[in-house]
C-alpha positions in Angstrom: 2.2 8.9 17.3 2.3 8.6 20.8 4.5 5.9 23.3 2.8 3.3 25.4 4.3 0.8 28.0 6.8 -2.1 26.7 5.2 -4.4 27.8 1.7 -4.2 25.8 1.8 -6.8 22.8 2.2 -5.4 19.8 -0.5 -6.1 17.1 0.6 -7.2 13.7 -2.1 -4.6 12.2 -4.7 -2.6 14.0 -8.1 -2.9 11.4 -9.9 -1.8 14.7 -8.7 1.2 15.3 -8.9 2.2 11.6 -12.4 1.3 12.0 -13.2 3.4 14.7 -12.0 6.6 13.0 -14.2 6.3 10.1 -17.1 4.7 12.2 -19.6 7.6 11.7 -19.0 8.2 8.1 -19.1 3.8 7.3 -22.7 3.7 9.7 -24.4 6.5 8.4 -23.2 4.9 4.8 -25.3 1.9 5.9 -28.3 3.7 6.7 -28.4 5.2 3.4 -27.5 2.0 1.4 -30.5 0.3 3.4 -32.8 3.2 2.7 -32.2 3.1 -0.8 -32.7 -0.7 -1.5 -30.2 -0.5 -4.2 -27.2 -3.5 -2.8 -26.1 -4.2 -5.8 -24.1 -2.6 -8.9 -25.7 0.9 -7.7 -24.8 4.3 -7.3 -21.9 3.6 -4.4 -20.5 1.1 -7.2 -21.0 3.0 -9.9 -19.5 6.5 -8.3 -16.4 4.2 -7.1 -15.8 3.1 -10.5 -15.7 6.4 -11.4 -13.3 8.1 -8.6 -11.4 5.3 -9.1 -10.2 5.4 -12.0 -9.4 9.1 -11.3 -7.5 8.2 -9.1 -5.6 5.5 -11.3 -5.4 7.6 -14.3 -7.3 5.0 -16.3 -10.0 5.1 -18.4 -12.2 2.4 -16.9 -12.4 0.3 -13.4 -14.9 -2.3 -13.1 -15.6 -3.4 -9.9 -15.5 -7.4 -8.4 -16.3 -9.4 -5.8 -12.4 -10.0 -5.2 -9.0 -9.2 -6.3 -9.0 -13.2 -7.7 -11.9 -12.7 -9.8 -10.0 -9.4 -10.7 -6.9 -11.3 -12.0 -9.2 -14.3 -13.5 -11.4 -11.7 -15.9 -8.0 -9.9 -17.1 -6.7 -12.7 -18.4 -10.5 -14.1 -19.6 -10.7 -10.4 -21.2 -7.5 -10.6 -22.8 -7.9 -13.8 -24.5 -5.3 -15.7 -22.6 -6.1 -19.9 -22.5 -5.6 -23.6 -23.2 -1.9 -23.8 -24.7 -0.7 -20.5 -23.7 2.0 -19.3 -21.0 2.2 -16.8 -19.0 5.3 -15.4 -17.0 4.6 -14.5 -13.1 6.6 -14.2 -10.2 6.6 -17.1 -7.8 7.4 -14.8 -4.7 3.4 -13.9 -4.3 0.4 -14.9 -3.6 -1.0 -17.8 -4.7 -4.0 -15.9 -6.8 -0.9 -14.8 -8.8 -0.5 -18.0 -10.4 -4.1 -19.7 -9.5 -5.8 -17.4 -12.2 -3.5 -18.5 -15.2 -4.3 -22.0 -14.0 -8.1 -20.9 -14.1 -8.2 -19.9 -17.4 -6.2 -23.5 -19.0 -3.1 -21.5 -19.7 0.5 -22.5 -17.9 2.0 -20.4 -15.3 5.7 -20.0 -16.0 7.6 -19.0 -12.9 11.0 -16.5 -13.4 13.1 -15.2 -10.7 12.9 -12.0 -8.8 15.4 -9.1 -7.9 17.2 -9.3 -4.3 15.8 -5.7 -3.0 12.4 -5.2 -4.3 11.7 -8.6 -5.0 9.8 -7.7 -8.0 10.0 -9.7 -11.1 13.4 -9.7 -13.1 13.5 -8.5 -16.1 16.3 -10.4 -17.2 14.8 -13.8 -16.2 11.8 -12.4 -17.6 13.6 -12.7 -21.0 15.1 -15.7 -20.6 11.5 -18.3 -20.2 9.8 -16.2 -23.2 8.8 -19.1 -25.9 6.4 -18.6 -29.0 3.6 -20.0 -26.5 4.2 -16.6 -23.9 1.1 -14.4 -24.5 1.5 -12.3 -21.0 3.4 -11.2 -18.3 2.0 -10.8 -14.6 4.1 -8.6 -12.8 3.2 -8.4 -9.3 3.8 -4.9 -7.1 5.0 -6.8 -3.9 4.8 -5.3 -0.2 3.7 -2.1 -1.9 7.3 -1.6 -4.0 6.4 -0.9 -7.6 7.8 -3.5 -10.4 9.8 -1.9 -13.2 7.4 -1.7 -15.6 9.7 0.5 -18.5 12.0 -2.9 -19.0 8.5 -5.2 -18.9 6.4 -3.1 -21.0 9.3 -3.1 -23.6 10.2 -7.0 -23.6 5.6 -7.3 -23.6 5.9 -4.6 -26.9 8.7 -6.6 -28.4 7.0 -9.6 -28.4 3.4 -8.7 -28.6 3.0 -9.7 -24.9 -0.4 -9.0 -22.9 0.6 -7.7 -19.3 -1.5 -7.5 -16.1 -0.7 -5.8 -13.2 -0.9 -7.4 -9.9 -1.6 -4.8 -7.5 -3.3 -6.3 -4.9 -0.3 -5.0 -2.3 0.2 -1.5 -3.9 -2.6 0.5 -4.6 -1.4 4.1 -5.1 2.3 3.3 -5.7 4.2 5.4 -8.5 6.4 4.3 -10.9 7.6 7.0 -12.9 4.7 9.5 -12.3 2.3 6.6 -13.2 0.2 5.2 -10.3 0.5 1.3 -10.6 -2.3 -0.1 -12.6 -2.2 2.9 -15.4 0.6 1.2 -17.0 0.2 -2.4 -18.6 -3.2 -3.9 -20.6 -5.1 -4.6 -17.2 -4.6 -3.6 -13.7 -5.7 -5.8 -11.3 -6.6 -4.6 -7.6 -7.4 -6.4 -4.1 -9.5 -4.5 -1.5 -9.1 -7.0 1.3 -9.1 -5.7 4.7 -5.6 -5.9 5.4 -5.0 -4.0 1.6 -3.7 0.3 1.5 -7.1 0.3 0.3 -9.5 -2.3 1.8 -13.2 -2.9 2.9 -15.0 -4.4 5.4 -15.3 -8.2 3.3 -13.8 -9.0 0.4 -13.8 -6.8 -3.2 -11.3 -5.9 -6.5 -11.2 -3.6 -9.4 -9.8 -4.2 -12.8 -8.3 -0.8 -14.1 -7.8 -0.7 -18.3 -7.6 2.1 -21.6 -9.1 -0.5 -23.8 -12.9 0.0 -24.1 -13.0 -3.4 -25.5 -11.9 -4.8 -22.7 -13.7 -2.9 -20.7 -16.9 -4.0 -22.1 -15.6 -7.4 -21.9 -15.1 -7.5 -18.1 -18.6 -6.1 -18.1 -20.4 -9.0 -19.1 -18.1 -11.4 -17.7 -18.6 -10.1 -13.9 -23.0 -10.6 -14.3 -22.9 -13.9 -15.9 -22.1 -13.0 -19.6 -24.9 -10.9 -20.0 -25.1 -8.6 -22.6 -28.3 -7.2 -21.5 -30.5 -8.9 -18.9 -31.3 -12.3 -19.4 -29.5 -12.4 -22.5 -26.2 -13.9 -22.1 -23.3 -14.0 -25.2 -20.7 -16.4 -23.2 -20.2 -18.1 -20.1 -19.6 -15.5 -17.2 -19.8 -15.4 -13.5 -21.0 -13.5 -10.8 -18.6 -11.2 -9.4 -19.9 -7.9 -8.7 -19.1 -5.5 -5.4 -22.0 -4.7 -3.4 -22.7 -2.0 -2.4 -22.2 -1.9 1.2 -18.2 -2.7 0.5 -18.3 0.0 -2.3 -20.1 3.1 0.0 -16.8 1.7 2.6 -14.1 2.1 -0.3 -15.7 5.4 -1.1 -15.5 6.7 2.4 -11.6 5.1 2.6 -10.1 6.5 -0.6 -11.0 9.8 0.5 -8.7 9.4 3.2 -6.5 7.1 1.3 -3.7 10.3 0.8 -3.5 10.7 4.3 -3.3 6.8 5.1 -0.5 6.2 2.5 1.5 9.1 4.8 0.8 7.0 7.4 2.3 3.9 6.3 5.6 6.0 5.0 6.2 7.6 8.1 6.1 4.4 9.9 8.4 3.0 7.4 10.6 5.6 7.7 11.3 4.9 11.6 11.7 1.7 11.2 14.0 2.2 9.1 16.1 5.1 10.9 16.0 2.3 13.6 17.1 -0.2 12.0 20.0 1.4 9.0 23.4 0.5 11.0 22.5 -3.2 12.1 22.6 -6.4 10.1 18.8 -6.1 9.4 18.4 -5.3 5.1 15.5 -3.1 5.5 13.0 -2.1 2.3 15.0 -0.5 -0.1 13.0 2.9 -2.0 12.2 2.8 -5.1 14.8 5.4 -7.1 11.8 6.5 -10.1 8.9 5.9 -7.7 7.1 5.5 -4.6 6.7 2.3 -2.1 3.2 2.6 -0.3 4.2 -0.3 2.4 1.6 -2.5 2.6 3.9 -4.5 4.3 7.4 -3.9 5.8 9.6 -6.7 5.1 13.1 -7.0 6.2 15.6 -9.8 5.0 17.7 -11.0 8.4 19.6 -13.7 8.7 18.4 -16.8 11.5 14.8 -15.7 10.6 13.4 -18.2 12.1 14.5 -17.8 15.5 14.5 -14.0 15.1 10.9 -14.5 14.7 10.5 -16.7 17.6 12.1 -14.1 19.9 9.4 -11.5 18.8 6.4 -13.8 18.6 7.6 -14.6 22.6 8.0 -10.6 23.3 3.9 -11.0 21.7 5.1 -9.2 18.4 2.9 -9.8 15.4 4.7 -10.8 12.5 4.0 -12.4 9.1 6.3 -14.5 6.7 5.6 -14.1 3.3 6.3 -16.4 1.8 7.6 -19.4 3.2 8.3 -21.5 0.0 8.3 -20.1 -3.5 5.2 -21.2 -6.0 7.4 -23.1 -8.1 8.3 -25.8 -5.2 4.8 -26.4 -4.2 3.2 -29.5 -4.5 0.5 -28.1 -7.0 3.2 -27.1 -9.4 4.9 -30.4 -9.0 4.0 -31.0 -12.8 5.9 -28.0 -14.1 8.9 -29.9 -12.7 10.5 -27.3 -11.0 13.5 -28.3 -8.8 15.1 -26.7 -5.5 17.7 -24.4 -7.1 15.9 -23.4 -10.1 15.4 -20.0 -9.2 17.7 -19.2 -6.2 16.9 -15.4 -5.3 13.8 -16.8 -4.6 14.1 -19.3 -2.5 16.9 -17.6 -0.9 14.2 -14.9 0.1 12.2 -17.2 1.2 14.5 -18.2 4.1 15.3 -14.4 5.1 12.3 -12.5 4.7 9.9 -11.3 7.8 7.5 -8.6 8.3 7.3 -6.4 10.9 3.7 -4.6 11.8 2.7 -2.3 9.7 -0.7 0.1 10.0 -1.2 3.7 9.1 -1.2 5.5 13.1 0.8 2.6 14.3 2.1 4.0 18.1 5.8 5.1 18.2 6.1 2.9 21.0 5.3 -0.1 19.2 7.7 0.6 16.8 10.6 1.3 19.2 9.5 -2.2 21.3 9.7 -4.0 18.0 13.2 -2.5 17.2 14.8 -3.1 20.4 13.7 -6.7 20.7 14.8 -7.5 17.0 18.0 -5.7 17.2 18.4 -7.7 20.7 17.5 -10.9 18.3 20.3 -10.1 16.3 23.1 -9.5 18.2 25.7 -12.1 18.8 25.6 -12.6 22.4 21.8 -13.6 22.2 22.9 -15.7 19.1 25.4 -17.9 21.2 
């Protein structure tokens, strides 16, 4: 890391820069794909599949078009539908809940925990009916969900679960990398993701050969062999030019992870004795920071004062699923699940991007800690 001047704005993320490391490796990748003729389900895909899910500890991956469609097939795959529930987090993104939706099943909204802001497992037990058939936990900002306490309320009641791991690809929890753990693991390779391309693309991590096989067919249509279709599919396959990228990133994806910690990690140094809460770390695992969010109190105009310094931030997420007018049906009310929407009105984060200048980072601290303080607050 080196410093730079104050006064240069401070990007929220820095996809360029990324780019330009691995620029020779991603063109020459190009050239080959193109030479070949093969742009779709090929050898890229296929060899991704396969270090993938080395990499996951998993059996199988099958590659998507996107981490929706990756989301949408598990539950397809897993038999979830019309009349059934399934219990998510409503501190996510919107895919989270979407996908339940998308198959004719009811997304059933539970609170989350204060620190990681991962699903509770308490409130977890509390909305399961005899129409629950799965639980979605979602690995947010890159801090792994305590999957011991859901897998054994999902084993207890013969639950389905799905991993979200959109934000948290190479996370630990206990050993396991996120993904390895429930029925499904579902992955976003976005370009803002640990572990993104250059367009849009997911994976779908699973043990079960049966779904495995399922997911298959569903991503190319429902075929069961060409031209011979069993059910109604869709097309969702990664090309091959976003699969030759992936290839390319995971091998650096150890070194990129670093990245992200150490950046974390001053932050955090930074930012320990002040009023800022920043990311707690996880006690049996590993956070991967795709994003840093703090909790801070007068968010709003804390924000302000770095968006005015031209400090990138993002607030996710501004208003909980369960208050949105798309879920007005599910008759959710303001108070229904206050750690929530509490976070909602206190979370912010800060840029975040493997290589991010120590500069930036020391500019971003000293204009937030200046946001805080009570002479600027009078």
């Amino acid at each position: 890391m080196h410093a730079v001047t104050r006064a240069q704005p401070v990007p929220f993320l820095d996809l360029t820069a990324q780019y330009k490391r691995l620029e020779t490796e991603w063109l020459a990748a190009i050239r080959e794909t193109g030479a070949r003729g093969s742009f779709i389900l090929g050898p890229h895909t296929q060899a991704f599949e396969k270090e993938f899910a080395e990499y996951v500890g998993v059996k199988h991956a099958i590659a998507v078009a996107n981490g929706t469609d990756s989301l949408y097939l598990s539950l397809r795959a897993l038999g979830i539908g019309k009349g059934d529930e399934v219990i998510t987090t409503p501190f996510t993104f919107f895919a989270s809940a979407e996908t339940i939706d998308m198959v004719g099943a009811t997304p059933v909204f539970v609170d989350i925990l204060p620190d990681s802001f991962c699903l509770d497992p308490a409130s977890v037990r509390a909305k399961i009916t005899p129409k629950t058939k799965a639980i979605v936990p979602v690995h947010i900002f890159g801090y792994p969900s305590g999957m011991d306490e859901i897998m054994e309320i999902a084993k207890k009641h013969k639950l389905a679960v799905i991993e979200d791991c959109a934000q948290s690809f190479g996370a630990l929890h206990n050993g396991k990398v996120v993904g390895s753990i429930g029925d499904t693991g579902s992955f976003s390779f976005y370009p803002t993701k640990v572990l993104g391309c250059y367009g849009d693309g997911g994976m779908v991590t699973t043990n079960s050969d049966a779904v495995n096989e399922h997911i298959r067919r569903l991503r190319n249509h429902g075929a069961a062999k060409p031209f011979l279709h069993t059910e109604i599919g869709m097309n969702s396959r990664l090309d091959e030019v976003q699969a030759a990228a992936l290839r390319i990133k995971l091998r650096h994806i150890k070194d990129d992870i670093a990245g992200r910690q150490k950046v974390a990690a001053e932050y955090t140094k930074r930012l320990t004795n002040s009023s800022v809460k920043t990311p707690p770390l996880p006690k049996n695992g590993t956070h991967v920071f795709n994003l840093y969010t703090i909790r801070v109190h007068r968010r709003d105009a804390v924000r302000q004062a770095l968006t005015d310094a031209q400090i990138g931030t993002s607030q996710c997420y501004p208003q909980g699923l369960h208050l949105q007018e798309v879920y007005k049906h599910l008759h959710y009310k303001p108070g229904s699940l206050p750690v929530c929407e509490h976070a909602c009105t206190e979370t912010l984060s800060l840029p975040m991007y493997p290589g991010m200048p120590l500069g930036h980072i020391e500019r971003v601290c000293e204009v937030l800690l200046a946001a805080i303080s009570p002479r600027r607050a009078q």
